[in-house]
ZAMARGU-4260 file (C-alpha; in steps of 0.2 Angstrom, whole numbers, plus 5000, padded with zeros to 4 digits):
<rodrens>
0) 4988/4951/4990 | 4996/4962/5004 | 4993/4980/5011 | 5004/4992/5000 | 5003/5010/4994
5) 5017/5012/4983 | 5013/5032/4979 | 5013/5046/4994 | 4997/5053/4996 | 5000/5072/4991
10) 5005/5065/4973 | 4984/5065/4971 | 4986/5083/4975 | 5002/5089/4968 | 5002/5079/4949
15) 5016/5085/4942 | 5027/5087/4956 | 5028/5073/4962 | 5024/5055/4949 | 5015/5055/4971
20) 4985/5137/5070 | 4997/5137/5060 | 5014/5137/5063 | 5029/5153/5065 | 5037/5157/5048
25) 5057/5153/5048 | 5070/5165/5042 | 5073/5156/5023 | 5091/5153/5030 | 5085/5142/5043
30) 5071/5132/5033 | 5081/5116/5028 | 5070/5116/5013 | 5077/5131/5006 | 5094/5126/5003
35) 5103/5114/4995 | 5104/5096/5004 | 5121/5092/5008 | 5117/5075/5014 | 5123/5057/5008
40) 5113/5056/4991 | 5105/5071/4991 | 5091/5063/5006 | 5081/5073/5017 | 5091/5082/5032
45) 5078/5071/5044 | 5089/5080/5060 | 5086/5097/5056 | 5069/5097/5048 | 5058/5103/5061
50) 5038/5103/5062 | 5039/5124/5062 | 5047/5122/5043 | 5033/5113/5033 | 5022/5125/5032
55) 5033/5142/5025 | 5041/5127/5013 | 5023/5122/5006 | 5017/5139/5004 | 5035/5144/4995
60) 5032/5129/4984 | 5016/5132/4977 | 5021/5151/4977 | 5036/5146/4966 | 5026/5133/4956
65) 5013/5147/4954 | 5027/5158/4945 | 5032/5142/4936 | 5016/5138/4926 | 5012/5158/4922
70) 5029/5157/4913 | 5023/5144/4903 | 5006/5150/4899 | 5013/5167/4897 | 5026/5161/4883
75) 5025/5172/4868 | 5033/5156/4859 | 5020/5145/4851 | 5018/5131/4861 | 5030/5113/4860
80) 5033/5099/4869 | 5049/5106/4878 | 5041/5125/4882 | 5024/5116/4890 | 5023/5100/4891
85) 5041/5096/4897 | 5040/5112/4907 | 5026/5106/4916 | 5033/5091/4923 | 5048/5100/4930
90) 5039/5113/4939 | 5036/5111/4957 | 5051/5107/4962 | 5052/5115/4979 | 5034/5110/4983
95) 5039/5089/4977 | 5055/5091/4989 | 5043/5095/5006 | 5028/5086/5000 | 5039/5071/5001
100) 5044/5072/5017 | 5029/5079/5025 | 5017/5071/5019 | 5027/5052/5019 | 5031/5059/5039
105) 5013/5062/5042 | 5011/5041/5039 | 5025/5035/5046 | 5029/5045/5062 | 5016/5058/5064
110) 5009/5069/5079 | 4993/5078/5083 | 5001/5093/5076 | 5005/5088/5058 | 4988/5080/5056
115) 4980/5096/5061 | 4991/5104/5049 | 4988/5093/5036 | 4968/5096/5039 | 4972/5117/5040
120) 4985/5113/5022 | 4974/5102/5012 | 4961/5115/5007 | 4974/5126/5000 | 4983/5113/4994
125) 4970/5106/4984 | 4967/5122/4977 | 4984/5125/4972 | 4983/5106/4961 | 4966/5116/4955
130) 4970/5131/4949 | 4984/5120/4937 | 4972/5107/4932 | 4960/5118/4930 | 4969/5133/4921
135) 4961/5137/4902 | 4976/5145/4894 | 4988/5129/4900 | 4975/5117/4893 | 4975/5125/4877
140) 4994/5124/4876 | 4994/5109/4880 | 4979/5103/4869 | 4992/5112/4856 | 5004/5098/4857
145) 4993/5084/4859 | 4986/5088/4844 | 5002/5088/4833 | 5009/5075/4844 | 5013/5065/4831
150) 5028/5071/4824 | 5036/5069/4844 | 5047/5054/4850 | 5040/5042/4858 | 5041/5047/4876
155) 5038/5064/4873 | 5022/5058/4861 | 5018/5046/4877 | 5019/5061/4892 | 5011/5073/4879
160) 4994/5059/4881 | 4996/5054/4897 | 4996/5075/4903 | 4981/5078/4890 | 4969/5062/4899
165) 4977/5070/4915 | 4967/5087/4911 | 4953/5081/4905 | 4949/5069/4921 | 4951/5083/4931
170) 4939/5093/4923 | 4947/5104/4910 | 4934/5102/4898 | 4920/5109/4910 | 4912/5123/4910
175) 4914/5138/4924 | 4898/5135/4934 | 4905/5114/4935 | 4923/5122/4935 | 4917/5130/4952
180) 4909/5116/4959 | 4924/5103/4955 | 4934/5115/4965 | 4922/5112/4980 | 4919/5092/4979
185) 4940/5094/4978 | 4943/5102/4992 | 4929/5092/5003 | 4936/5076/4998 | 4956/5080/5003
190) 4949/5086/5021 | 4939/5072/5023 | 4950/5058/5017 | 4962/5064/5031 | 4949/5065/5044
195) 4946/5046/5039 | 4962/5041/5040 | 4965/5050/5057 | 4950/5043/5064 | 4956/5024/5062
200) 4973/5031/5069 | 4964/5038/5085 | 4953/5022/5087 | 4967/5010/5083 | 4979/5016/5097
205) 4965/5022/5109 | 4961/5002/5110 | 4971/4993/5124 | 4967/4975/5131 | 4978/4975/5150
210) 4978/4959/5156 | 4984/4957/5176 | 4981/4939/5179 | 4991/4924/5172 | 4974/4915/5171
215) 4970/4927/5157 | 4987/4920/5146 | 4983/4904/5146 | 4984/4895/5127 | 4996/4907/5123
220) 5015/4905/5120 | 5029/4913/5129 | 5034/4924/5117 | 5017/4932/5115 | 5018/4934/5134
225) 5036/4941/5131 | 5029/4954/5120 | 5015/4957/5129 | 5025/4961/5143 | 5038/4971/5135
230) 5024/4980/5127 | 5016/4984/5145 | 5031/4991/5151 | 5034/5004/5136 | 5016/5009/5143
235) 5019/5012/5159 | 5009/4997/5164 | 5026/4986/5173 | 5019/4967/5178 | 5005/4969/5166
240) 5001/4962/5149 | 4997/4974/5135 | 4988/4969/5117 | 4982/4981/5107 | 4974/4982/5089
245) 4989/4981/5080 | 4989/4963/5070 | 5007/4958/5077 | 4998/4961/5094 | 4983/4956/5091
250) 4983/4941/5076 | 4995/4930/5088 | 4982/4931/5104 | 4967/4926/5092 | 4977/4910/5086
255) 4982/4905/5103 | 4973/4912/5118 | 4959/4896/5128 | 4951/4912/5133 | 4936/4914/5122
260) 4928/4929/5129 | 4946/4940/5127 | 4947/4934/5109 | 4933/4943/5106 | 4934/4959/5115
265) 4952/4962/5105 | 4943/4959/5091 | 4930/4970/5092 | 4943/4981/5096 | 4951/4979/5078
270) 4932/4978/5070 | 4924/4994/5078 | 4936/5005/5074 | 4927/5021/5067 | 4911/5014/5072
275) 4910/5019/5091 | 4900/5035/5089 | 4911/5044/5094 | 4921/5060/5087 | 4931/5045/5077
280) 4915/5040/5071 | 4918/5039/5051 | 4902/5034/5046 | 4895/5051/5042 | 4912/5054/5035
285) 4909/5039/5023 | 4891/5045/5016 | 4901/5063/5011 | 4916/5054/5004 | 4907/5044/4992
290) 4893/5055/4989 | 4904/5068/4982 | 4916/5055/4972 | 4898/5051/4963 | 4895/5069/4958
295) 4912/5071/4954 | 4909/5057/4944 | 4895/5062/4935 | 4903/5081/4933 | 4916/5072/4922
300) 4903/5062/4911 | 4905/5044/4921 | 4890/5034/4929 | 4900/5033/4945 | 4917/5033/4953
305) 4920/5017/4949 | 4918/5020/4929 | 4928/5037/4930 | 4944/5027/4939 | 4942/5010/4929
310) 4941/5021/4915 | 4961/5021/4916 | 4963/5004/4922 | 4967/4989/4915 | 4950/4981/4920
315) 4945/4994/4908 | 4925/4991/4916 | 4917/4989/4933 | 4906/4973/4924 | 4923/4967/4921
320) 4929/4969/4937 | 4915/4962/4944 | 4914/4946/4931 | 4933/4941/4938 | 4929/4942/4958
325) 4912/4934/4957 | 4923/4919/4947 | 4935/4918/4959 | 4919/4919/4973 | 4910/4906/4967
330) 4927/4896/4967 | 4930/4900/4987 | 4914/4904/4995 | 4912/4882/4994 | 4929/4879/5002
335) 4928/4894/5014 | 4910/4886/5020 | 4920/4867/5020 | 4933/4877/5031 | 4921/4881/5045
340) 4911/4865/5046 | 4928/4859/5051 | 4928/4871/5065 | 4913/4867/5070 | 4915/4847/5071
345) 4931/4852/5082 | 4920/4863/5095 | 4908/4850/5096 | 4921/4836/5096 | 4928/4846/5111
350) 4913/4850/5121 | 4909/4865/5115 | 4887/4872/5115 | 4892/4887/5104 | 4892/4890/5085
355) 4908/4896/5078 | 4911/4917/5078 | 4923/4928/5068 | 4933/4931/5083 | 4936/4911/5085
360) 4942/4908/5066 | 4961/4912/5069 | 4962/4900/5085 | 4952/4886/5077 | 4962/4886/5062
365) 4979/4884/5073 | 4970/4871/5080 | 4967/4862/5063 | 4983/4866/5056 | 4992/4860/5071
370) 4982/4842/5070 | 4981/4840/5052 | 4999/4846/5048 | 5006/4846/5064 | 5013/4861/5061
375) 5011/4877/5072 | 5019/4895/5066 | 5028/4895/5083 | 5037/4883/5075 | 5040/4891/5063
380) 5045/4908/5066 | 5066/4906/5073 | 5067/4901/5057 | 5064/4919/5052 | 5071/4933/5061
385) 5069/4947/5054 | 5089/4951/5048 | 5089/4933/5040 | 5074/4937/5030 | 5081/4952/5025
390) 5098/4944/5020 | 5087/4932/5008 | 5077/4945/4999 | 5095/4953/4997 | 5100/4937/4990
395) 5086/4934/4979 | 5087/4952/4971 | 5105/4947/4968 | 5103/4931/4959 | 5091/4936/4949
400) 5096/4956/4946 | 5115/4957/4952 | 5109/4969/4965 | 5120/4970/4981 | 5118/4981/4997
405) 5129/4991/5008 | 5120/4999/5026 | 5124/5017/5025 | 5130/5021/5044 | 5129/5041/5040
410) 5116/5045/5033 | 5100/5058/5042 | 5083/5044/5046 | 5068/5052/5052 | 5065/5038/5069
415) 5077/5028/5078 | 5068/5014/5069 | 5073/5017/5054 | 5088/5014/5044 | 5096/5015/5023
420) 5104/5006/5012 | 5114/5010/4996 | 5110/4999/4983 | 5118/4994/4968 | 5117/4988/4950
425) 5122/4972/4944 | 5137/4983/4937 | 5143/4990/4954 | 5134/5006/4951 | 5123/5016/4962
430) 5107/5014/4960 | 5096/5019/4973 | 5095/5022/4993 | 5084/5011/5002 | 5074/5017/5019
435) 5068/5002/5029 | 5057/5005/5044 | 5049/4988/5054 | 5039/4990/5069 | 5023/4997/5075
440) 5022/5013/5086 | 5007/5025/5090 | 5015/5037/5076 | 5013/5027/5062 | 4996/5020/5056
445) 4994/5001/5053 | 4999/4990/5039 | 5013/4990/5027 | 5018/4999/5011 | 5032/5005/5000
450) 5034/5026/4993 | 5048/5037/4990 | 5056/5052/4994 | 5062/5055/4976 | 5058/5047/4961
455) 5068/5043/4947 | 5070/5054/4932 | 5081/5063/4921 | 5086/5084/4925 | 5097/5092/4913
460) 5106/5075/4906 | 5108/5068/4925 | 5100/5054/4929 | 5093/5056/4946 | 5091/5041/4957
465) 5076/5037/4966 | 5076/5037/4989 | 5065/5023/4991 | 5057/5018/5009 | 5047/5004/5013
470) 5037/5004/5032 | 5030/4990/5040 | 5022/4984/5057 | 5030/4968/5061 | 5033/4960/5076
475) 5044/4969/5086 | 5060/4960/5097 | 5058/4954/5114 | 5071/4955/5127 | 5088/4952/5118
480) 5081/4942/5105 | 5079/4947/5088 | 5062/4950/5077 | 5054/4933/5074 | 5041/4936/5059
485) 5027/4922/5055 | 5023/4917/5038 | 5012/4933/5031 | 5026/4945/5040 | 5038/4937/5028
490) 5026/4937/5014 | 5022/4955/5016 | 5041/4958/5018 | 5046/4950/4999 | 5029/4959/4994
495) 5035/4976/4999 | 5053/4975/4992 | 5044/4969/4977 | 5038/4986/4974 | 5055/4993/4980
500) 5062/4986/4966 | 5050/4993/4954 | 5054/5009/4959 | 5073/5005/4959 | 5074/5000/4940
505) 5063/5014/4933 | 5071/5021/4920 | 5062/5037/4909 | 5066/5053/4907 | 5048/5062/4913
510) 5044/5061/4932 | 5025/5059/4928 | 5030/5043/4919 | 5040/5035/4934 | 5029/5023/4939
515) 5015/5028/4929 | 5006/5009/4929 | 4988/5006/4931 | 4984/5003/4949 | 4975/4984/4946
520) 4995/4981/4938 | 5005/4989/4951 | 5003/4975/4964 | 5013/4964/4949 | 5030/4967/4954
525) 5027/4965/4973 | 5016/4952/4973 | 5025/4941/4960 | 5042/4943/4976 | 5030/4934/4986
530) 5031/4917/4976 | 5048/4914/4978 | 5047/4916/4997 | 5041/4901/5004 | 5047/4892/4988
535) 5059/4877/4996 | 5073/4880/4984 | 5074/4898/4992 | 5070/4893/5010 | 5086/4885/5010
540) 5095/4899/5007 | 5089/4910/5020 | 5076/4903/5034 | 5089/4897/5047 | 5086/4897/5067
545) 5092/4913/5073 | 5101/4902/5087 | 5112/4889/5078 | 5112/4894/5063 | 5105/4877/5058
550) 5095/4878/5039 | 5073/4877/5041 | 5074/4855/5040 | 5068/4845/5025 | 5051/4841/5035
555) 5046/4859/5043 | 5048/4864/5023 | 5036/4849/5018 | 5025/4855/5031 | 5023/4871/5025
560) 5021/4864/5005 | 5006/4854/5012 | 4998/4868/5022 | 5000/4881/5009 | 4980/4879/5001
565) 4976/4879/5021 | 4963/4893/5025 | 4963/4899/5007 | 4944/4898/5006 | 4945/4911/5024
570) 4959/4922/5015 | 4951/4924/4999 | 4935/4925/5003 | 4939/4938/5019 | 4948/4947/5004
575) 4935/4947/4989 | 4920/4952/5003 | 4931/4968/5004 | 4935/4972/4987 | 4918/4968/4982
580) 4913/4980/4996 | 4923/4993/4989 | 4913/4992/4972 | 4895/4991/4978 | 4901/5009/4986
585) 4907/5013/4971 | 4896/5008/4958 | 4881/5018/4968 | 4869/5030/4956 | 4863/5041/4968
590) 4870/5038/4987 | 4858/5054/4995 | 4850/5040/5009 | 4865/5029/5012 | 4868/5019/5029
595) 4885/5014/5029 | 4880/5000/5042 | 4864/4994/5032 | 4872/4995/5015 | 4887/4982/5021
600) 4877/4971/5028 | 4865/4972/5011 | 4879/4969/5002 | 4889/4956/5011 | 4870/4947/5011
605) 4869/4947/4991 | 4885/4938/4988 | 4881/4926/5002 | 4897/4930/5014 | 4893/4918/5030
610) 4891/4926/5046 | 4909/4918/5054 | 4918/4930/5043 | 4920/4948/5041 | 4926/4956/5026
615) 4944/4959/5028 | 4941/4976/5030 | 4925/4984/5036 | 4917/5001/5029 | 4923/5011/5045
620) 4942/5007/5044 | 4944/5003/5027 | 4957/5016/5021 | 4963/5010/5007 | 4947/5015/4999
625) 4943/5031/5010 | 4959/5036/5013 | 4972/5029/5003 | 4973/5027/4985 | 4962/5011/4982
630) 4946/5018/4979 | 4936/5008/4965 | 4955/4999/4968 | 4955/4986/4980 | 4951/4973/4967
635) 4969/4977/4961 | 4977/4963/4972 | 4967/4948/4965 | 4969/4957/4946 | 4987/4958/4949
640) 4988/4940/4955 | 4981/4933/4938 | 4995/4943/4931 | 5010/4939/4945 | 5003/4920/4947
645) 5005/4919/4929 | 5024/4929/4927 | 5031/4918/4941 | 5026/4901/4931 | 5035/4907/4915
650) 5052/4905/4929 | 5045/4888/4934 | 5043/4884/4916 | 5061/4889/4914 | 5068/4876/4925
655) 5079/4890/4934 | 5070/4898/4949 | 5085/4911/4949 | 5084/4911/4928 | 5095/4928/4926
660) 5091/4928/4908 | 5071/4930/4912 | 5073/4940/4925 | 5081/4954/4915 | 5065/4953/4904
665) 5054/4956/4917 | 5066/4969/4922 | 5068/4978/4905 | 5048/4975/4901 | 5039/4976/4915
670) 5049/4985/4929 | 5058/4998/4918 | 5046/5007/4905 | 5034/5013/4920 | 5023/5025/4909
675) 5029/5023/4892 | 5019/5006/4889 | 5003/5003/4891 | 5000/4989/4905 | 4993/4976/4893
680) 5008/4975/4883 | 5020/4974/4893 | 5013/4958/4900 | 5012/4952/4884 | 5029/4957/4878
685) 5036/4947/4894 | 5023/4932/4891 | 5022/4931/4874 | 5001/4930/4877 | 4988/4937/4887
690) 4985/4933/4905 | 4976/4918/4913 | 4966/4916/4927 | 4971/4896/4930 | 4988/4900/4938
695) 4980/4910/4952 | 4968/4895/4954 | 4981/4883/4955 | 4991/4893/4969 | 4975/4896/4979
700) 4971/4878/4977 | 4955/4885/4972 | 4956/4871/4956
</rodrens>
């Protein structure tokens, strides 16, 4: 149940390109997008790409994609597969190859000038996506095929569907006046959803908590001063403390620090992000967002947004959607409530004469873990620098795939953070290169996920090999010491390699189908990584003090079995609140008199959500839903988890964690096929039934 966005955010605007003032023009010559890249692997040439180049290379591309679909509409050759549908998926080659990078750049080390020039591209850039989508003549060429579709193979039969639905949701079967309008609510949304996503950015790094006086450390451990410190100095702020609203600054203060008034003012400083009234304010932008995904909606024949993105889904529903987080509510809400009485008895026991806040849950739950478990995450984490728990998801992908790793020491990287691997197959081929990049910094926005710069398909008989990256914001070294992550940091690591992998083992022949899953399945091959990470058969293999090399010990393992249903209720409930959040927007009829405020507090009221906790993520900053992907979508994680909680048994069952012979199922049915399966089956194929809810239960201690 992590933080991931496996797709870049242009493939919503360029479909088939990707399966994902203005600046001086450049001579061609000197445009490294206009030549062939002579790098290791065919990667972006990250040192000679310069902001001055993305612009001419967008413009180019769609002008060259342009060219490329009125050749195929203008064929005089009735239409087939191969001169529309096949041809379609190639084009926009040019335009794939920069979207990639600048739109991946623009998360992961952005400036003020490529977010204005995402805001000045995005209208045309939508436009471009429009004027394919929305193009008669292409339709009826491609409505052509589908309709004798039956005598194709199988993949071609498969992208021949999947490109028809594509059409049709984005409004093909309109007429012009609607045509006209779709166009607008288009264009709207892309500006806006980057506007949202800037906002949190500005907010998030605009927050700093500077501490001058030792008094204001006390509670906390060294290591968090370390950082603190270190983090000062980077700031220009020498023999000061610095925390910010970034979780690996901020989570470790609310877990330790005695002083209750600073927890809550760096909390506040996570919660009212986009919600200062400020020129970040994202409220207003919220009321637009939503209200033009429900015309949208409505344009395209749905009751809501919701239904048009379900519609594709596994979920199928939002009654269906809502029926399986209200089961899981009803199951956490009890334990999330048992959970904060317990805090409470503590503050009382202690003296205290105030009620438990949000902003006291992290350091209460320490507190309560530490007495009940004796076990404390600063115990915890020399156990897992970051290079060992690199090594063990190494490891793990090579006991269970044959995969093996080599760094690549010449290769272009876009920050001195980041750095490749080459990986190979269990049969010492290549198979993919591997961008990792770990810490925070003000040019990358918060959380963690996995994209790519190139997907895997087939060209002209050549299997191309997909440039995977995955970005994180961990907790960064102090000193000479190397990255110690706690428990959810290793988590999210497995959970983003998970998806790594899934992009490593596609294997079609189309780029729209690479990938192509529904989004409440996609969180299945990340989160299912997760379960093997804390499991003590692999512990021993990889969590070993960074110092003395010594193996995590037989009892810190036990401790960490023991604690593991500790907090759930808080983790699932914090979790649910937010997905059920993201459907009450969603699921709106008519959104005209909306107060973002009011209409989260309404509908954290109706399901109960006690006042100590705060959905995981509140209206103003939640960008998976506002400027991410997740739209009528954060639900995913928890439907995914019926599905990964269940997978992960069948290797329990097996008696061999490492079970080579399962893993390759899961390999060649649920990792490989990408689009050319429906969701469903694929789970079944590996399962041999449909899923159940029982496992997820069971891991939660929900059960």
């Amino acid at each position: 149940m992590k933080r991931s966005f496996i797709f870049p955010v242009m493939s919503i605007l360029i479909l088939f390109s990707m399966t994902a003032c203005g600046p001086d023009s450049t001579n061609d010559s000197e445009n490294p997008f206009f030549v062939e890249w002579d790098t290791p692997f065919g990667v972006p040439p990250f040192d000679k790409i310069e902001f001055e180049h993305y612009q001419p290379a967008l413009e180019e591309g769609m002008k060259q994609q342009k060219a490329e679909i009125d050749s195929i509409v203008n064929n005089a050759d009735a239409p087939t597969f191969e001169n529309t549908v096949a041809a379609l998926d190639a084009s926009g080659e040019l335009l794939s190859k920069v979207s990639s990078v600048f739109y991946n750049q623009l998360s992961a080390n952005t400036n003020d000038s490529m977010q204005q020039l995402a805001q000045d591209m995005a209208p045309s850039m939508t436009q471009h996506s429009d004027d394919i989508m929305l193009n008669e003549k292409l339709f009826e060429r491609i409505k052509t095929v589908y309709d004798n579709r039956e005598s194709l193979e199988y993949e071609e039969q498969r992208l021949t569907e999947i490109t028809y639905t594509d059409f049709v949701r984005s409004g093909a079967l309109l007429n012009e006046e609607d045509k006209k309008r779709l166009r607008e609510i288009n264009e709207k949304l892309s500006v806006l959803s980057l506007q949202f996503g800037d906002h949190v950015m500005a907010d998030n790094n605009s927050f700093q908590m500077i501490l001058e006086s030792e008094e204001d450390l006390v509670g906390l451990p060294q290591s968090v001063i370390d950082a603190a410190a270190e983090l000062a100095t980077e700031n220009d702020l020498e023999g000061k403390w610095l925390f910010t609203a970034d979780k690996p600054s901020m989570i470790p203060f609310l877990q330790y620090s005695d002083r209750r008034d600073l927890r809550e003012k760096v909390y506040s400083g996570y919660f009212m992000r986009g919600d200062y009234g400020n020129e970040n304010d994202n409220k207003d932008v919220i009321v637009q967002i939503v209200s033009l995904r429900l015309e949208r909606a409505k344009l395209l024949g749905y009751e809501n947004h919701a239904s048009f993105i379900l519609d594709r889904n596994m979920s199928k529903k939002p009654g269906n959607v809502y029926d399986l987080l209200m089961q899981i509510w009803d199951a956490a809400l009890p334990v999330a409530k048992a959970e904060r009485d317990e805090m409470q008895k503590m503050i009382e026991s202690e003296g205290g004469d105030f009620e438990l806040a949000t902003w006291d849950w992290w350091y209460y739950a320490e507190k309560i873990r530490k007495e009940k478990y004796d076990l404390d995450e600063e115990m915890l984490r020399p156990y897992f620098a970051l290079e060992n728990v690199r090594e063990g998801i190494f490891l793990l992908t090579n006991k269970l795939y044959g995969l093996t790793y080599k760094k690549i020491e010449d290769i272009p990287v876009y920050h001195e953070d980041a750095y490749a691997y080459e990986v190979f197959d269990n049969d010492g081929s290549h198979l993919a290169v591997l961008y990792m990049d770990f810490h925070p910094r003000a040019s990358k926005r918060g959380g963690a996920w996995c994209t790519s710069y190139r997907e895997q398909h087939v060209k002209d008989g050549e299997n191309i090999t997909p440039v995977v990256s995955i970005v994180m914001n961990f907790t960064s070294p102090t000193g000479d010491g190397p990255a110690l992550l706690n428990l959810d940091e290793v988590l999210t690591f497995f959970h983003e390699f998970g998806h790594a992998v899934h992009c490593f083992f596609s294997d079609v022949t189309y780029k729209r189908l690479s990938g192509f899953v529904p989004r409440d399945f996609v969180e299945l091959p990340s989160q299912v990584m997760e379960h093997w990470a804390l499991h003590p058969e692999m512990l021993k293999l990889y969590a070993k003090h960074y110092e003395t090399g010594e193996v995590i010990p037989d009892e810190l393992i036990k401790k960490i079995e023991e604690s593991s249903h500790f907090n759930q209720g808080f983790m699932t409930v914090e979790y649910l609140a937010a997905s059920l959040l993201d459907m009450d927007y969603h699921t709106l009829e008519d959104a005209s008199d909306l107060d973002v405020i009011a209409f989260e507090n309404a509908a954290m009221d109706k399901i109960g959500l006690i006042k100590e906790i705060l959905p995981r993520y509140r209206s103003t900053y939640f960008n998976h839903i506002f400027s991410g992907g997740y739209s009528a979508g954060y639900y995913s994680y928890i439907w995914s988890e019926v599905l990964d909680s269940d997978v992960f048994e069948a290797f329990v069952e097996s008696g061999d964690l490492f079970n080579k012979e399962l893993a390759e199922k899961f390999r060649k049915e649920i990792l490989a096929p990408g689009g050319l399966q429906d969701a469903l089956d694929m789970f079944v194929s590996f399962r041999g039934r449909e899923p159940q809810v029982d496992a997820l239960l069971r891991n939660r201690g929900l059960k």
